[in-house]
matplotlib code that plots the C-alpha trace (Angstrom):
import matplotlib.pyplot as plt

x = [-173.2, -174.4, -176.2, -180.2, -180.8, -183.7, -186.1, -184.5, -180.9, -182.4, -184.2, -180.7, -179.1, -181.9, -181.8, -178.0, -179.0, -182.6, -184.5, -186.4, -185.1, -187.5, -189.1, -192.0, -194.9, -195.5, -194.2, -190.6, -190.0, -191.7, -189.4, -191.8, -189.1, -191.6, -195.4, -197.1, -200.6, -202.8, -200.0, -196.6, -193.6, -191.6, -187.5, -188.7, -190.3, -193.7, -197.1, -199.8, -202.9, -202.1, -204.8, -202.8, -201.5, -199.2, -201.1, -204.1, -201.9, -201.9, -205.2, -204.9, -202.4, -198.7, -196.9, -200.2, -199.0, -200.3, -198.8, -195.7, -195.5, -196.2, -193.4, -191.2, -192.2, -191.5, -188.4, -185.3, -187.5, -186.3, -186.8, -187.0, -186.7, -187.7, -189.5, -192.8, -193.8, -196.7, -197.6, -197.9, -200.3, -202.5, -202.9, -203.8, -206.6, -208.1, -208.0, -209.6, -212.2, -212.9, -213.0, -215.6, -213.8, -211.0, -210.8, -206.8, -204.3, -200.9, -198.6, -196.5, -194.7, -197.1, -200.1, -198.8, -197.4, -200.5, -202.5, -199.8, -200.1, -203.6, -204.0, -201.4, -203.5, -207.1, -205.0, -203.1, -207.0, -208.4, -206.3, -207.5, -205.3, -207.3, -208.1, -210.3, -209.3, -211.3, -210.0, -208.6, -208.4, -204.9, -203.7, -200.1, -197.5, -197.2, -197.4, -201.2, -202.1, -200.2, -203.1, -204.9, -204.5, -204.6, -204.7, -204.4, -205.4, -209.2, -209.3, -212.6, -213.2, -212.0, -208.2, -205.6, -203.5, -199.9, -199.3, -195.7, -192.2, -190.9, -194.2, -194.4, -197.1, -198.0, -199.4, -201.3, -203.6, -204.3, -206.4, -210.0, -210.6, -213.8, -215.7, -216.3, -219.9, -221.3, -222.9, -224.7, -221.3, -219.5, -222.2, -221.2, -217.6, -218.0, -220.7, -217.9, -214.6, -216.2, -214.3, -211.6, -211.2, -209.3, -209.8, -212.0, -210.0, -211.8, -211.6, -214.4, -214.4, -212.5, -210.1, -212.4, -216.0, -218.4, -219.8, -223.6, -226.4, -226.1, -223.0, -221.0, -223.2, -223.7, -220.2, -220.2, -223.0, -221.2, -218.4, -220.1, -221.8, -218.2, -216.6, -213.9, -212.6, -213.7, -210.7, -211.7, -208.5, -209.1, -205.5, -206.9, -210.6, -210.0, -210.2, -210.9, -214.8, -215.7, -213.7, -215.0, -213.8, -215.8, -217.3, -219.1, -220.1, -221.2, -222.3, -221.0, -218.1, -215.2, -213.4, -209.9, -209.2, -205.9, -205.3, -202.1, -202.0, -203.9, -202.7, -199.2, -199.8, -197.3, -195.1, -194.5, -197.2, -199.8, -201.9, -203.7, -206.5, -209.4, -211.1, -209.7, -209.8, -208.1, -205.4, -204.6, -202.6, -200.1, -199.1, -197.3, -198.5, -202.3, -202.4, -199.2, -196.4, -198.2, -200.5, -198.4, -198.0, -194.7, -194.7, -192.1, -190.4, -187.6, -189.7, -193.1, -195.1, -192.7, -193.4, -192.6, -195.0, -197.6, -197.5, -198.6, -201.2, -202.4, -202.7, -204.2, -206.8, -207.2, -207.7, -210.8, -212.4, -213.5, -216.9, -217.3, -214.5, -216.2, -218.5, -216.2, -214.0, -217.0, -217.8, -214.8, -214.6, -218.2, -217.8, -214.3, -216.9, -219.2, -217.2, -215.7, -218.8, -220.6, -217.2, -217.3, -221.6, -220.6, -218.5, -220.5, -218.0, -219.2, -218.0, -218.9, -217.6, -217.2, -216.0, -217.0, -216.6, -213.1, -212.1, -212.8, -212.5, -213.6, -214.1, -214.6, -217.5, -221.5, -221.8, -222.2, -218.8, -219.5, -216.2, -212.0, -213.5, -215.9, -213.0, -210.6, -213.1, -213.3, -211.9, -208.2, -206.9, -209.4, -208.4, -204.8, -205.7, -208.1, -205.0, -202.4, -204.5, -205.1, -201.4, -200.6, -203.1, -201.8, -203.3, -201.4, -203.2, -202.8, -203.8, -206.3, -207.8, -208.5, -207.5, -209.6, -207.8, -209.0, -206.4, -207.9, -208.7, -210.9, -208.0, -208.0, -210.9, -211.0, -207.5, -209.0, -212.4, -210.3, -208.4, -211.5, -212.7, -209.3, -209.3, -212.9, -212.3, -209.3, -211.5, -214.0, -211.5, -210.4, -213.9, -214.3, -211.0, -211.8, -209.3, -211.7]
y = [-54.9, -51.2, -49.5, -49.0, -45.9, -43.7, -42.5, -39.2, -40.8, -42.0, -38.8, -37.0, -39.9, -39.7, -36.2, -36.0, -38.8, -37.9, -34.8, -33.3, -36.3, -38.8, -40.9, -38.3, -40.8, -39.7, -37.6, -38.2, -38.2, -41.6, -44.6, -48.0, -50.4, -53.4, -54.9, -57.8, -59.0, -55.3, -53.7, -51.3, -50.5, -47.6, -47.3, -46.2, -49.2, -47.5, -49.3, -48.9, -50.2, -49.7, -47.6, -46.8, -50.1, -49.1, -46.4, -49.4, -53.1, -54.5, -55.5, -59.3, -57.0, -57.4, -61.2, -63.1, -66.5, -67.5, -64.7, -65.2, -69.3, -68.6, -65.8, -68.3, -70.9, -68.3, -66.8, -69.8, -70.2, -66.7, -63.0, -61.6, -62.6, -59.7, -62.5, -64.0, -66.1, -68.2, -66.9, -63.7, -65.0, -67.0, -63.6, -61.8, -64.5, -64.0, -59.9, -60.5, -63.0, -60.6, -57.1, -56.0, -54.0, -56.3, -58.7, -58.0, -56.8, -55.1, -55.1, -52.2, -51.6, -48.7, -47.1, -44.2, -45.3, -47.5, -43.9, -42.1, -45.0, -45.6, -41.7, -42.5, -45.3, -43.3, -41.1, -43.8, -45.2, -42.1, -40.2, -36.8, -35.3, -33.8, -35.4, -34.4, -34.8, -33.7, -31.3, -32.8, -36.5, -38.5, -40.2, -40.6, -38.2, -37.7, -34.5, -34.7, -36.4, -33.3, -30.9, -29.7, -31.9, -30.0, -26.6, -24.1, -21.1, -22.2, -20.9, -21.1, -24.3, -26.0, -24.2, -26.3, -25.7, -27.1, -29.1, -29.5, -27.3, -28.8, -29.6, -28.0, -25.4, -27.4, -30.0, -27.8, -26.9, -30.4, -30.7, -29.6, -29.8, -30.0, -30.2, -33.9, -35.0, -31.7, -33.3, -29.9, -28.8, -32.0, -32.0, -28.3, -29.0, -32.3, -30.3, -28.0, -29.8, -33.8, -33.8, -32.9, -35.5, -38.8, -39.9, -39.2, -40.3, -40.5, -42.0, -43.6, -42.6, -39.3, -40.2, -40.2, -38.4, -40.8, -40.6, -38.9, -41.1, -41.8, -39.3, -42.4, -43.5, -40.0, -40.1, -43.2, -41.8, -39.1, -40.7, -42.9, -39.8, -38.3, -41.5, -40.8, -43.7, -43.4, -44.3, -45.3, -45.0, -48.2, -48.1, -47.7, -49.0, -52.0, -55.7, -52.9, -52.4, -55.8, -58.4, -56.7, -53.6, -50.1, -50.8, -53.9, -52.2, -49.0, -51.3, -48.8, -50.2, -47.8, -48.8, -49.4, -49.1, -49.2, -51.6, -51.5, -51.9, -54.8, -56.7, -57.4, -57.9, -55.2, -56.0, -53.2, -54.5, -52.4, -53.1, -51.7, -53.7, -52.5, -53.6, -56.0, -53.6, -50.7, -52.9, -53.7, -50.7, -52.2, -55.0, -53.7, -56.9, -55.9, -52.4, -51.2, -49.0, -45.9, -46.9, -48.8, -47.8, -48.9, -50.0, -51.7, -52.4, -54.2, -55.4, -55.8, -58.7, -59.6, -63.5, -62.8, -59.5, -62.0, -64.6, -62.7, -60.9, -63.9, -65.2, -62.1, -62.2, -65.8, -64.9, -62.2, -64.3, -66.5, -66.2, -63.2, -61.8, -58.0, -58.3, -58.5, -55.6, -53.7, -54.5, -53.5, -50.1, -49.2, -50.0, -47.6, -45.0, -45.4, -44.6, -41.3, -40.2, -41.2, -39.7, -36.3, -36.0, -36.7, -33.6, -31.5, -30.9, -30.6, -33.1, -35.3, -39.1, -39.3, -42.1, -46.0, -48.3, -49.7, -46.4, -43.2, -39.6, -37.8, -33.4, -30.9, -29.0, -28.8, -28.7, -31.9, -32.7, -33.2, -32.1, -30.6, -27.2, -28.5, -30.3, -27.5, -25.2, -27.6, -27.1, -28.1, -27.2, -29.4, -32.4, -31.7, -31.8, -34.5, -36.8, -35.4, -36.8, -40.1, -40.8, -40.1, -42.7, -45.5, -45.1, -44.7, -43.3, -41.3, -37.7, -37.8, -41.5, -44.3, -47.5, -50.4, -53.8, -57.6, -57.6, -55.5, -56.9, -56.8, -55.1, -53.0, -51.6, -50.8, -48.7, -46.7, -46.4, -44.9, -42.8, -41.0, -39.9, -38.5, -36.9, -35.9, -33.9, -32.2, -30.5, -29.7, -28.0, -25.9, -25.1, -24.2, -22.1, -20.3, -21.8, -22.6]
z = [49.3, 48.0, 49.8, 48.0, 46.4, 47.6, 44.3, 45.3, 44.6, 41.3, 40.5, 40.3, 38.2, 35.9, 35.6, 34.4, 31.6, 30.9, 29.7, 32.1, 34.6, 32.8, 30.2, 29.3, 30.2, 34.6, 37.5, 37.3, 40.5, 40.8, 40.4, 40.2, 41.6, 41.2, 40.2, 41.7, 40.9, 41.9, 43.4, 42.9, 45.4, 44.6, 45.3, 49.0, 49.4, 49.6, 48.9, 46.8, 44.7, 41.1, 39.4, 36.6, 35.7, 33.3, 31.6, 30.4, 29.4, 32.9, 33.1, 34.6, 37.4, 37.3, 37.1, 36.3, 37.0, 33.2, 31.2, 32.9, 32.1, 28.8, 28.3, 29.8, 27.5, 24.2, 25.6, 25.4, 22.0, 20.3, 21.7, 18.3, 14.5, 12.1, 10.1, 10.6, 13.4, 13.9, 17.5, 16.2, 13.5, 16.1, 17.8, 14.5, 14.1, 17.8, 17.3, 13.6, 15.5, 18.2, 16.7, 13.8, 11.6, 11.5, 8.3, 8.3, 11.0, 10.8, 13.6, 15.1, 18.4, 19.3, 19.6, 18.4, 15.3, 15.0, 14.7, 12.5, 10.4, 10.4, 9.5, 6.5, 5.5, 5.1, 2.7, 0.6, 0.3, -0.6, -2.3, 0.0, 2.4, 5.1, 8.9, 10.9, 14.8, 18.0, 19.8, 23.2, 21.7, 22.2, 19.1, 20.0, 18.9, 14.9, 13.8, 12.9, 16.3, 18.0, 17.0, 19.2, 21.5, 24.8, 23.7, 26.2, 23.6, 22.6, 19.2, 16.6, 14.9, 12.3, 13.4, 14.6, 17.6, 17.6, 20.8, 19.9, 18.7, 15.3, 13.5, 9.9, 9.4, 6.5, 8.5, 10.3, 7.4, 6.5, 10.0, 11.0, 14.1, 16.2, 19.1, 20.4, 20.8, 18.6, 15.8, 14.1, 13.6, 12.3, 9.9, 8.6, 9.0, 6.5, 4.4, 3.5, 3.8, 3.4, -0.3, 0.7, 4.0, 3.9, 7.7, 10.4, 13.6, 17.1, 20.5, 21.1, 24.7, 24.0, 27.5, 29.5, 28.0, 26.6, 23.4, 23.8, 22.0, 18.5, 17.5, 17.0, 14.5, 13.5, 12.3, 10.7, 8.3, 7.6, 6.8, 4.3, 2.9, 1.4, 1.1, 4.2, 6.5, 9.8, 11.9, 15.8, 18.3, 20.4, 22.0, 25.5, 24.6, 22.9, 24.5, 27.8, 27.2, 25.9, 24.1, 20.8, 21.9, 22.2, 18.5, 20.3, 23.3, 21.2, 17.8, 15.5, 13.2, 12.0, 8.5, 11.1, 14.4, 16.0, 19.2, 21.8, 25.5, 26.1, 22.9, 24.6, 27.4, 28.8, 26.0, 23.3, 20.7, 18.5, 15.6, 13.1, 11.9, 9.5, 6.2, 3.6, 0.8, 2.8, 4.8, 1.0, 0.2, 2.6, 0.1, -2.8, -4.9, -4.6, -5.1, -7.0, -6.0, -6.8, -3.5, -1.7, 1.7, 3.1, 7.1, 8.7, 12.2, 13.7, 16.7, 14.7, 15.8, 18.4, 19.2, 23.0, 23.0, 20.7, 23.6, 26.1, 24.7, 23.1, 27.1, 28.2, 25.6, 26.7, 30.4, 29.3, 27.1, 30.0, 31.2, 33.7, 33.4, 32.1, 34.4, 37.3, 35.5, 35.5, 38.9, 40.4, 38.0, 39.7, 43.2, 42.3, 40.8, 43.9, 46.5, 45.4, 44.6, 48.3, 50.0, 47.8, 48.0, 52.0, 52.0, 49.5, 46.8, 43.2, 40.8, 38.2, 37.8, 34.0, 32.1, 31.8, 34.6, 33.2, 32.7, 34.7, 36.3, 38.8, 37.1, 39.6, 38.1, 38.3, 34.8, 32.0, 30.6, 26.6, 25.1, 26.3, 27.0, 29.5, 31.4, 31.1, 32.8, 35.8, 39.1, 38.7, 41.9, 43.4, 41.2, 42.1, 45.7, 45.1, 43.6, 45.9, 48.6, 46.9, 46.4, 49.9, 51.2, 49.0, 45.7, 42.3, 39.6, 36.5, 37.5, 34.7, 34.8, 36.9, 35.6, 37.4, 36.8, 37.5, 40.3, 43.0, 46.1, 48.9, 50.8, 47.8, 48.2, 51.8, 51.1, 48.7, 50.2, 52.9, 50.5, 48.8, 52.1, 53.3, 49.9, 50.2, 53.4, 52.3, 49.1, 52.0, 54.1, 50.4, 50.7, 54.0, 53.6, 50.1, 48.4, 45.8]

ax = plt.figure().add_subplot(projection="3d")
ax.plot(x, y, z, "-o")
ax.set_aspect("equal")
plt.show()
């Protein structure tokens, strides 16, 4: 029998086949060897409670005994067809029940192109070419959504930084970019340029900073005022805040939105759902070829990926289910912040209960310059820390699932005062 390989054996196989030794997504040196219910083990065999689940999909935890019977009943059935499928159209109906802005759906593989195309689509409706994005929001990786995404040169408003090599300059001057939660200067921004836009896209929850009061709406009515399509990015957000989504939790309905993660149900399934009148340009018979906005994709409403979201979706619907997600989120929130006010380091917990961060600063986080200006060798520390007491995580959010356990919690309970006492020991030692 072969012997096992080590991640360290893996990290150099990968790094002969794969650019910079991995996928893109995480720490490449990390090789997830398997997932069961609320936690991962790595090639080395070592432990831990899954706070990134996947980057959002894995909600229910990995295997959930009712995702996986149903996968198993879809998969002797077909894996793929490139032609409609009725499981895929039952799940189009539940997302069109459940989210407000949804009369129609159109399916993709992911959020990413379900951005790129929902940006596409405000212009094919419009007729303008112009989007405005927030700086530090993540809308995949089109040209457009690499604007400005996590700039390290803060430049004046409306400019667009390039995030990327190989984007046209062209595109560049089609985007105005501002500062989340600022609503005097989306107001001059739109006063001046609001003729010219197409699309307004926007996290709801820009990663991890809430909206303040009322600048949803805020952009809502602007929107309506020059005629643009307000575009909400409810990738990570949507069926994660409430079964309606962030537009239900926050009652303010975009013309589209754009769903992934959760809607497969850790299959490779996106959507973009919006208005009847503006999913229209995607059918050549209603609007003509002049508007038409042509969309395909080989894996596009895949009946296996359709199965399991449509379980997933199932399994939240049930009575309780956000409240225990919520739960579980704020008792996560709670104890990093009683382990860090313990040790005396400054921070803010920023976020939403199903999805949060703890910032290293003393200031209020409204916007990407406030959390650039935070402490960032303490949040290395912080996460270091973290991982080596048995908790995975994204190094930039914490992913609560309806998995964890009461062992769960005691690990990372643990964890955040391990962590909190090494920042207090930075402290102590001027580090920071």
């Amino acid at each position: 029998m072969p012997r096992h390989l080590s991640q360290s054996d893996w990290g150099q196989r990968a790094r002969a086949v794969l650019p910079g030794g991995g996928f893109g997504n995480f720490d490449p040196s990390v090789f997830i060897r398997e997932g069961r219910g609320s936690r991962v083990w790595d090639e080395d065999g070592t432990e831990y409670v899954d706070l990134l689940i996947g980057s959002g999909p894995m909600l229910l935890g990995h295997g959930h005994p009712e995702v996986l019977e149903a996968v198993a009943e879809q998969m002797p059935k077909g894996m793929t067809f490139f032609a409609n499928n009725a499981r895929a159209v039952e799940l189009a109906e539940e997302i069109c029940a459940a989210v407000p802005c949804a009369d129609q759906i159109r399916y993709v593989s992911s959020g990413g192109e379900a951005d790129m195309y929902a940006i596409r689509l405000a212009r094919a409706f419009t007729g303008r070419d112009k989007i405005v994005k927030f700086e530090g929001g993540y809308h995949g990786m089109s040209a457009e959504a690499q604007m400005s995404l996590a700039p390290s040169r803060m430049v004046n408003f409306p400019q667009a930084v390039p995030d990327s090599a190989g984007i046209p300059a062209s595109v560049q001057a089609e985007m105005l970019i501002a500062p989340f939660n600022d609503p005097d200067y989306i107001r001059s921004l739109l006063a001046e340029h609001g003729n010219q836009v197409a699309g307004i896209i926007v996290e709801p929850l820009q990663r991890i900073i809430p909206p303040e009061p009322g600048f949803l709406q805020l952009l809502r009515d602007e929107a309506d005022k020059y005629g643009i399509v307000l575009i909400f990015d409810e990738v990570v957000t949507g069926f994660r805040f409430a079964y309606g989504g962030a537009q239900e939790l926050y009652g303010v309905t975009p013309d589209i939105a754009t769903l992934g993660k959760i809607i497969g149900g850790g299959f490779p399934l996106a959507a973009i759902a919006g208005r009847a009148e503006i999913m229209a340009h995607f059918d050549k018979s209603a609007v003509g070829a002049e508007k038409w906005l042509m969309q395909l994709g080989t894996l596009s409403g895949n009946p296996v990926a359709a199965v399991a979201g449509l379980k997933t979706m199932e399994v939240l619907h049930r009575p309780g289910q956000y409240d225990r997600l919520r739960a579980n989120g704020q008792r996560l929130m709670d104890m990093a912040s009683a382990a860090l006010n313990k040790q005396g380091v400054a921070h803010r917990v920023i976020g939403d209960p199903t999805l949060f961060e703890i910032v290293f600063t003393e200031g209020k986080v409204r916007d990407y310059r406030d959390v650039v200006r935070a402490d960032t060798a303490k949040a290395t520390r912080f996460n270091a820390v973290l991982k080596q007491n048995g908790m995975f995580k994204s190094p930039g959010k914490t992913y609560p699932s309806l998995a964890l356990t009461e062992a769960d919690f005691d690990l990372c309970n643990a964890a955040y005062a391990k962590a909190a006492d090494a920042l207090a020991e930075m402290q102590i030692a001027g580090v920071s």
